[in-house]
N, C-alpha and C positions, 0 to 999 in steps of 0.2 A: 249673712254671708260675710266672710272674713275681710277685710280692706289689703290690695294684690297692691294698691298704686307703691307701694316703698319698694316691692321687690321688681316693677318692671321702671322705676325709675332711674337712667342711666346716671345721674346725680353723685347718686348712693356711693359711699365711698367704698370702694372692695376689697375685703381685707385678705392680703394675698398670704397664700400657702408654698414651701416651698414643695416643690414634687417628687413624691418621693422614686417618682420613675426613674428619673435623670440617675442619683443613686443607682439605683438598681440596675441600671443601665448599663455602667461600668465593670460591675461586680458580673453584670450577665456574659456581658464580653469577654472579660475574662475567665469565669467558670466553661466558656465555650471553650476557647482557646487551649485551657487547660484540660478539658474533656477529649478533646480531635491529639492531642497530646497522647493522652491514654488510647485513645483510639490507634494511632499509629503505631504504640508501640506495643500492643496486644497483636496486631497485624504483621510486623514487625516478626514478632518472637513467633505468631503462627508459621510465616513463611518464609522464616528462616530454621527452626524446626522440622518441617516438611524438604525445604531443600538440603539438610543435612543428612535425613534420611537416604531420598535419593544418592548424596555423594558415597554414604558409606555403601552400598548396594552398587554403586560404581567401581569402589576401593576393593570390593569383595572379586570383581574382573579385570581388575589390577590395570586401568585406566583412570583411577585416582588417587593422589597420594595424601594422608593427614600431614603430611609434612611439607605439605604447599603451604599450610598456616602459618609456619615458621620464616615465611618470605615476609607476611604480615608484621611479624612482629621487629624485622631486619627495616622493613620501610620507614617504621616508627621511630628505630632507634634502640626501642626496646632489647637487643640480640644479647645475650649476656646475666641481663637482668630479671629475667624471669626463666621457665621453660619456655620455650621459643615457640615449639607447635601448641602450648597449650593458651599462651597469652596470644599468641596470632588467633585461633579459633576464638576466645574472648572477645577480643576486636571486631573479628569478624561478625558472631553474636550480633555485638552492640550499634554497627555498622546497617547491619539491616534492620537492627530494631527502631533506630535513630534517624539518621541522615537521610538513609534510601526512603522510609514513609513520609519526612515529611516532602520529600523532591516527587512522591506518586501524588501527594495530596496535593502539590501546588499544581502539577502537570494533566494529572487524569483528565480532565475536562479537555482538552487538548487531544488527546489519544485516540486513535482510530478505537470504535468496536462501543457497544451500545451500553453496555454496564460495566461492573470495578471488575470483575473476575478478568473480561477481555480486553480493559484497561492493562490488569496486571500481566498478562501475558505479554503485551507488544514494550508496556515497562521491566519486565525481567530478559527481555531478549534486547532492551539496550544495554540494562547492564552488564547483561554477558557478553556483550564484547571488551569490554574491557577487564570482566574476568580472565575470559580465557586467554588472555597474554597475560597477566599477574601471575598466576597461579600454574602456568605450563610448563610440566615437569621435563620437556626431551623426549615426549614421546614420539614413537613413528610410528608408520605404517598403519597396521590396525588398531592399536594400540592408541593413538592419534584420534582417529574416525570416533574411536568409540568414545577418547574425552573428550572430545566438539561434540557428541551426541550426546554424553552424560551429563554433562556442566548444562549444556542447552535445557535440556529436560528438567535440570535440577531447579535453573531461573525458571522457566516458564510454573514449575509449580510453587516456587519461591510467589512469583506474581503474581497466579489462581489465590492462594491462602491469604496475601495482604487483601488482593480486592474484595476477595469474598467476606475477610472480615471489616472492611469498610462497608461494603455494601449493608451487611445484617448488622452492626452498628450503629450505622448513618440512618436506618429507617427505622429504629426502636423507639418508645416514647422519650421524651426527654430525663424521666423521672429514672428510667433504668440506667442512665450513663453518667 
């Protein structure tokens, strides 16, 4: 039988390793960080994609204008120096691809309603309050009704397409993202 006494001797001096965890620890943290990144801004571009859709099917009942974009771009400073409605709709793009996922990602937990889709919906109906003064062309009457119902409709599926693409994101293996 082999002789064990050296290796349960606490004596023994130990010859230490660095870990390669801790490393890797860092780079994990960060590979997440930068993963939930791509994840927000796939989500992002889905549902803001989806709510363009809806506007133009608004614009088609002449309850939306593309030249609300152009307010965007007067906000910015921008007025002048590019096309107006076409760099405001860029911003706009970039705005939902950016800012608004990472403020659903910090807040969703927070959010009335049991998953990301019903997260999204009660998150696309705050932002649309403050859409719909930005972007409010002078409409009345019906006209009015129909763009507080259009713009509404357009956030809540803005907010259905981010959560739903967090949700099937967030629960993929890690290897896929």
């Amino acid at each position: 039988m082999a002789d064990t006494r050296e290796l349960d001797d606490p004596t023994v001096d130990e010859e230490e390793f660095e870990d390669p965890a801790v490393r890797d620890d860092d780079f994990d943290r960060l590979f997440g960080i930068a993963a939930d990144g791509v994840i927000g801004a796939a989500g992002g571009l889905v549902g803001t994609t989806l709510m363009t859709v809806v506007l133009l099917i608004g614009e088609s009942f002449d309850v939306f204008s593309r030249s609300s974009f152009a307010t965007v771009t007067s906000m910015v400073g921008l007025d002048g120096v590019f096309p107006e409605v076409t760099a405001g709709y860029v911003l706009f793009v970039l705005a939902g691809m950016f800012p608004w996922p990472l403020l659903f990602a910090s807040l969703k937990e927070y959010l009335p309603g049991a998953r990301d889709p019903v997260h999204g919906i009660v998150f696309g109906t705050a932002l649309w309050t403050g859409f719909v003064f930005a972007f409010y062309d002078g409409y009345t009457g019906l006209a009015l009704v129909g763009y507080l119902a259009v713009t509404l409709v357009a956030h809540w599926v803005y907010g259905i397409g981010l959560g739903a693409v967090f949700e099937y994101l967030a629960t993929r293996p890690d290897t896929l993202v």
